[in-house]
C-alpha positions, 0 to 999 in steps of 0.5 A: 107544204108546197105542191108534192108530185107523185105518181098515181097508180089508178090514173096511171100519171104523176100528179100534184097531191091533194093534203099531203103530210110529211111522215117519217118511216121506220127507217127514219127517212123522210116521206110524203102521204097525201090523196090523188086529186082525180080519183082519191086514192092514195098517193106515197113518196118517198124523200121529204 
């Protein structure tokens, strides 16, 4: 999977995530989950 760009809430700034996994939500829309590279929280987007 290539570099995914989210928005970190901690740092305050969209970053590259670190081991993101495509999920699908409830509603069947594609999404993506993964890990901030500077602080370790965890990051979500929405659209594949």
């Amino acid at each position: 999977m290539a570099a995914v760009k989210a928005y970190c809430v901690k740092c305050k700034k969209k970053q590259d995530m670190k081991n993101p996994k495509e999920v699908t939500m409830k509603n069947g829309r594609k999404a993506s989950k993964g890990e901030c590279p500077d602080c370790g929280t965890k990051m979500f987007r929405i659209g594949g």
